[in-house]
N, C-alpha and C positions, 0 to 999 in steps of 0.2 A: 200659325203662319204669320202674316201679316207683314210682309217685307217687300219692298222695291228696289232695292240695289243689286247689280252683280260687278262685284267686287275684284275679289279675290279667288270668285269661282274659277275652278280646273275647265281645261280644256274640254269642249263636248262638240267636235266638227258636226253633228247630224241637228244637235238641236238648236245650231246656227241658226237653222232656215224657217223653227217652229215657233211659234208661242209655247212661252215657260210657264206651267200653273205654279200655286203656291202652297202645296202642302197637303198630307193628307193626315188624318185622325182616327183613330180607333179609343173604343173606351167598353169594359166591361163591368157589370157588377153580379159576381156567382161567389157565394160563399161556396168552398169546400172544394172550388178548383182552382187549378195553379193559374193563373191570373195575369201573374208578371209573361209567363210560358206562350197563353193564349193572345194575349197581347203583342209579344216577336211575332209570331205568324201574322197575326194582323197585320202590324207591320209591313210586314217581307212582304204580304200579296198588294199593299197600296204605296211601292220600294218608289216607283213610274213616277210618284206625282212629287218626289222629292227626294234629293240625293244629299243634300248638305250637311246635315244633321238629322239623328236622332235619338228619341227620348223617354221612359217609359218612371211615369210614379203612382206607388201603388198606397192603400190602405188597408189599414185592420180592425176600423172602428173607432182608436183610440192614436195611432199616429202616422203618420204619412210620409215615406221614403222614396228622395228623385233619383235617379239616374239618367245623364243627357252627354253626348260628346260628340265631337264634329265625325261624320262618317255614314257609310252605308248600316241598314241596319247589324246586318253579321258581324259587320268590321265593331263596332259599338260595345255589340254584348255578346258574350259567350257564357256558359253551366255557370261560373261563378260569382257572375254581376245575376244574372238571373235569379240562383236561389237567393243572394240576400233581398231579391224585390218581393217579400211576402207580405201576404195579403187576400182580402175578398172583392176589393175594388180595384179600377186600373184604367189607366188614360193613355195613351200612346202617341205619337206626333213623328213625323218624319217632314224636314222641312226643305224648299228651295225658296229661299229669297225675293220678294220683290221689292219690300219695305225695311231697309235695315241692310247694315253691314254683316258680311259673311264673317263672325265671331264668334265664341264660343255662349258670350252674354245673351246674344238672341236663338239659342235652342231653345226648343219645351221638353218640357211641361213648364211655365211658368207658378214659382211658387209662393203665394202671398198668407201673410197671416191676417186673420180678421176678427172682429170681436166675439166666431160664434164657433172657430177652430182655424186650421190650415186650410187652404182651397190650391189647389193644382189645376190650372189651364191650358187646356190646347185649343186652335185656331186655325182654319182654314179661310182665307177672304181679304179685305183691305178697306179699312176706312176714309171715308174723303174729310172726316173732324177730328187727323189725329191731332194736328198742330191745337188747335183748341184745346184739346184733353190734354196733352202736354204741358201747354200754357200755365191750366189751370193745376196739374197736380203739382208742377215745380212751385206755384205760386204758394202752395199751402206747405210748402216745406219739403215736398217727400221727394228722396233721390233716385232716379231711377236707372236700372245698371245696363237696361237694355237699350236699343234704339228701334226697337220693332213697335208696332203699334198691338200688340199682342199683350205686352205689361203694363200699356195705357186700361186695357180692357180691366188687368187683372185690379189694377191698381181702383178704379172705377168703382167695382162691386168694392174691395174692401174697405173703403172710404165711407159708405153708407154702416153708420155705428147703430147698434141698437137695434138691428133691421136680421130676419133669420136670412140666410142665404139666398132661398126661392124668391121672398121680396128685394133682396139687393141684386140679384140677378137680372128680373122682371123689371127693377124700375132702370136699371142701369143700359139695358136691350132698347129703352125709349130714349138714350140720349149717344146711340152709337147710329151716324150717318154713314152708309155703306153694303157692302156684303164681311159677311163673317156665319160662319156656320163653327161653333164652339162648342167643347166639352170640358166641364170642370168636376173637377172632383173633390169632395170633402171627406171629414176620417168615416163618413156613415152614408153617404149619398153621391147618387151620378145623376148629374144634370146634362142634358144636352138642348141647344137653341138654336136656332137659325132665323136668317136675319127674315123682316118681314115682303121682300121681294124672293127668297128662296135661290139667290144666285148660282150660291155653292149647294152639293147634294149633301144631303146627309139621312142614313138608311139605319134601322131599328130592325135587328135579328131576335130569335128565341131563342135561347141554348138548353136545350131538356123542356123542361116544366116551367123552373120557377125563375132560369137565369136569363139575363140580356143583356146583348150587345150592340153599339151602335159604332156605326164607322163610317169615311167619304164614300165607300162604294159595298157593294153588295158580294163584291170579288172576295173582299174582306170578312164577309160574314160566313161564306162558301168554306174559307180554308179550316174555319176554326168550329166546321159541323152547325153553323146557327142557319136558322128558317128563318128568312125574308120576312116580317109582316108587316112594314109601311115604311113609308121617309117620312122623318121632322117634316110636319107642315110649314108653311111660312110665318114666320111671328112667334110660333112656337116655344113652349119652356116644357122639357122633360123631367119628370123627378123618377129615378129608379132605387130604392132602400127597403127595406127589409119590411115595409108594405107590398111592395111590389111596384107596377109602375103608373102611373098617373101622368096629367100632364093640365095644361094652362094656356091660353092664348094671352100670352103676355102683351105683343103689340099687333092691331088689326093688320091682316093681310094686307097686299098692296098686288099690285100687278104681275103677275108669276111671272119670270126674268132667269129663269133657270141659263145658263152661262150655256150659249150652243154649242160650244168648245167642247163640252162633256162628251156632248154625242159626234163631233168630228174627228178627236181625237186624244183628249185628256185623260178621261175614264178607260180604264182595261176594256177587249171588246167582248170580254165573259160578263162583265158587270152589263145589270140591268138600273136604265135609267124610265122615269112613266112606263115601265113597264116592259118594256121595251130591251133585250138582247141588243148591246151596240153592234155586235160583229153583224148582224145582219141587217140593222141598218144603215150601214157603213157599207154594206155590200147594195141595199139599195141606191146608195150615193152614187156610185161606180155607175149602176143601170142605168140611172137619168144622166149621167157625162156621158155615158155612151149615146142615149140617145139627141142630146143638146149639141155634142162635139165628136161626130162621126169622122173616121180617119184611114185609110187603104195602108195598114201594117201587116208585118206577120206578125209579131209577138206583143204581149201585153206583161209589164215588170211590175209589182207591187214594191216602191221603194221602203224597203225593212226598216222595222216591221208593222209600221202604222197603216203606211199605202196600202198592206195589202187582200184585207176586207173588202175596198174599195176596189180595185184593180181585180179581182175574181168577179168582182159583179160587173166591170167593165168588159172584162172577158166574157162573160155568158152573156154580153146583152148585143156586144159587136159581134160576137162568132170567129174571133180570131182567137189566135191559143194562149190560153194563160203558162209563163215559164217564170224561173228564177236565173239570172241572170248577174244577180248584184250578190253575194256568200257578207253576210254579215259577222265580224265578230265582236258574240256578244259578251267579252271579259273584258274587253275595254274600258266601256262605260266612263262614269265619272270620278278620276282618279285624283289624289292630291303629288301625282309623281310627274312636274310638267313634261310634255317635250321641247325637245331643244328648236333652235329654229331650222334648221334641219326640214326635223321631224311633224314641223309645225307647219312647215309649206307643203308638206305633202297632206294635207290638210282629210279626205275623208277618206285618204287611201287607209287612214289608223284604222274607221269601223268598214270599209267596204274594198271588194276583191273583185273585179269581176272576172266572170265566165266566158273569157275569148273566143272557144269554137260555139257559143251559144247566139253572142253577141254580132260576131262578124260578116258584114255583108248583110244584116237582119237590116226592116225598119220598127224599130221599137215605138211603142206607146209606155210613158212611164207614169202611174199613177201614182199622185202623193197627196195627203192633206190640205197642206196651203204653204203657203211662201211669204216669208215674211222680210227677209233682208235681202236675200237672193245671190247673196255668194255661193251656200252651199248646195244650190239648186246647180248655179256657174257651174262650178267643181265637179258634179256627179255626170253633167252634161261631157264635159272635156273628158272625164274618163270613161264614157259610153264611147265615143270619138274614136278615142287612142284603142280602143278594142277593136274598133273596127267596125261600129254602127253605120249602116249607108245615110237612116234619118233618125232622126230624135224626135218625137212628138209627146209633150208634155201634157197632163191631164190634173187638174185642181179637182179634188172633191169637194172642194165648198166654194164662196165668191171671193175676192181679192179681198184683201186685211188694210183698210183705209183710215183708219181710226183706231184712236190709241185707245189703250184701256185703263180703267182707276180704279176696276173690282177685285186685281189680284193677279194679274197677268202682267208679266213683264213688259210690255209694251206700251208703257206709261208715255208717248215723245214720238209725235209724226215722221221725224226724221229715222227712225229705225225701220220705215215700214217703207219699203218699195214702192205698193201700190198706191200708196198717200203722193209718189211723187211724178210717178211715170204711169204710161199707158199699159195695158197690155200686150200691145202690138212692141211696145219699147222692152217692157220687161221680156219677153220674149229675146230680142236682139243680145241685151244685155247678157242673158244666160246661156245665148247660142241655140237655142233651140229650131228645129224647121218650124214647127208649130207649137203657140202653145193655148188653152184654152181653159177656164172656168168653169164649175156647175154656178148654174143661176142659182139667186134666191129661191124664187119659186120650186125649183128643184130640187134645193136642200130640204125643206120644207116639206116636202110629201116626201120626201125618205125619211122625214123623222117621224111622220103618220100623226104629226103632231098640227097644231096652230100654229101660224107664228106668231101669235100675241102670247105663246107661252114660253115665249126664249128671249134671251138679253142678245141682241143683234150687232150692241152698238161697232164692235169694230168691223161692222162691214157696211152700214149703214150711217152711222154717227146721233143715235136719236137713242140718249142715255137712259133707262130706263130709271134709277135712282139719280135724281137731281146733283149734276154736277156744282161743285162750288161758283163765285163769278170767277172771269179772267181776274182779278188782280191776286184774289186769293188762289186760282191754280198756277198762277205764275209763282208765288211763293211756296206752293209746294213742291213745284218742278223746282225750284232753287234748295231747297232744304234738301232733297233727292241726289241733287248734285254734291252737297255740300258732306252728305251721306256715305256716298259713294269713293269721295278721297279721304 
């Protein structure tokens, strides 16, 4: 991953209103099965956390072949990109942008030579020293083709001469400021790291006896028959090769900082996060809004298909009746075929329909994730309206998004984020809602059964857990962002 721009991205009226994560990973090492094969599935089941591009490069011990192009994964590869990716090793990537222009240069697998073979990298996360690492790799000569901070990475390890992988890995993990959770691969070995606050997840399957997989989620291990047996620690350096697998505390742990994003919304809600089933934590979310932000409706609408975890458990917790209401279609998705302007002011009428004799005359409770710009909150409101809703009563499963982010989330710029500028009572007016209302922190919190000293809070809090850079240098990198971007 490792990107901050949206560029040139396709139209997406629904994920207006969300935070955009940056990427997800998969990486297998099984000799004597199809690899490239098991890898697409991977893929497909982690499609959520990235639609821009995707990328799959395999090995055989002796040399290492990429395949990457802008697209969903199917759109990508079909039987005959597939069988030429043979192999016993394999790394996967499917990307959305936060760092970096939407171009064919910044897909993965990112591929670098070094003095001890080829190495192929994928990336989930975003650094706060890429401008440094840049600095310095232009300074020493080497050109670089990307603009993500993901060929910083790659570029990092291969620089260290003389050094086997596992030590240029390990010592290169101590000089990257940030979240990144990364899998590289060599013609003989799968490495996988995560950074030493653990921001991004990254999960470690069994496939049979002797093979392993590791991927962003668990959802991913699920499709391709692997058994769950732990996530990358924090700090973490994985080696999996024809020993089997082993591993290394490259940099000491630091403060667990898991992105709470995971569990409100980013991660499938099949995937398990600490242990944890999202979908039904997510439905605990719902139980505490129902109990913090009580409301005299008929109907309760789980806005598709994130809200609606959430909204089942706001429904079993108020006793009013859970319905669907909103008919999502879901072949829209993320298209490179714009619409006209037209088509573009009718903005979420593209993925939602609603159900007029459902809606009509009803007072709705509509439960959703979070709000982050708040048009397409606007929008979905106006078309409750025009159906025929007597009230609209809006319901947040987590607290208002106040603070930008620099871990990997599109929300790098206070000015994108509603609640950095208005009240609730205001964001409310602005979206037309009767009511609209928040789950507290404390509420988020015991739905997650977790601490919250074990989650990255900052955009709802502003109390960074990885040390931001000072103002003059995030000033400069919100300008290189910008500069990015056009």
């Amino acid at each position: 991953m490792g990107d901050r721009a949206r560029t040139t991205e396709p139209h997406n009226s629904l994920a207006d209103d969300r935070p955009e994560e940056a990427c997800g990973v998969f990486g297998t090492y099984a000799p004597g099965q199809d690899v490239s094969r098991l890898t697409y599935f991977g893929l497909h089941a982690l499609q959520h956390r990235g639609q821009e591009s995707a990328g799959i490069a395999v090995a055989d011990g002796e040399s290492t072949v990429v395949f990457k192009d802008m697209g969903l994964v199917p759109q990508v590869f079909d039987e005959s990109k597939l069988a030429a990716l043979q192999g016993h090793i394999a790394v996967g990537h499917v990307r959305y942008s936060t760092t970096g222009s939407t171009r064919w240069e910044n897909a993965q697998p990112i591929l670098k030579v070094t003095d001890s073979g080829t190495l192929a990298l994928v990336h989930n996360g975003n650094l706060l020293n890429s401008k440094a690492l840049r600095d310095e790799v232009m300074t020493n000569g080497h050109r670089l083709r990307s603009t993500s901070d993901s060929e910083l990475i790659a570029e990092a390890v291969a620089a260290r001469k003389g050094e086997s992988i596992e030590s240029a890995v390990a010592a290169t993990m101590g000089r990257l400021h940030g979240a990144y959770s990364l899998l590289i691969m060599t013609e003989t070995q799968l490495i996988a790291v995560r950074d030493p606050y653990g921001v991004r997840p990254l999960s470690i399957g069994r496939l049979g006896d002797d093979d392993w997989v590791v991927a962003s989620e668990t959802c991913a291990l699920d499709i391709v028959g692997a058994e769950y047996e732990r996530d990358v620690r924090p700090g973490e350096l994985v080696i999996v090769d024809e020993n089997g697998l082993r591993s290394i505390q490259a940099v000491e742990p630091a403060k667990p900082s898991l992105c709470v994003f995971e569990f409100i919304y980013f991660a499938r809600p099949d995937s398990q996060v600490y242990g944890e089933t999202l979908y039904k934590a997510r439905m605990r979310m719902g139980m505490e809004l129902a109990k913090e932000a009580p409301v005299h409706a008929d109907l309760v609408i789980g806005l598709p298909d994130s809200g609606t975890p959430a909204a089942i458990g706001f429904a079993r917790e108020s006793g009013i009746p859970f319905g669907e209401a909103l008919i999502k279609n879901r072949y829209v998705g993320r298209t490179f075929i714009q619409p006209n302007q037209s088509l573009r002011e009718l903005g979420v009428r593209l993925k939602l329909n609603p159900l007029k004799e459902v809606i009509e005359g009803k007072r709705l409770v509509i439960v959703d994730d979070s709000i982050v710009r708040g048009n397409t909150s606007r929008q979905i409101v106006g078309l409750l309206k025009e159906a025929g809703a007597a009230e609209i009563h809006i319901r947040i499963s987590s607290p208002p998004v106040r603070w930008p982010c620099f871990y990997g989330i599109d929300t790098d710029n206070e000015a994108q984020l509603i609640a950095a500028q208005q009240s609730v009572e205001e964001i409310g007016d602005f979206i037309g809602a009767d009511s609209l209302q928040y789950l507290s922190f404390d509420g988020l919190v015991r739905a997650t059964g977790r601490e919250r000293g074990d989650f990255c809070l900052a955009c709802f809090d502003g109390n960074y857990p990885i040390p931001l850079l000072d103002e003059q240098q995030m000033g400069k990198l919100a300008l290189e962002r910008e500069v990015v971007k056009k």
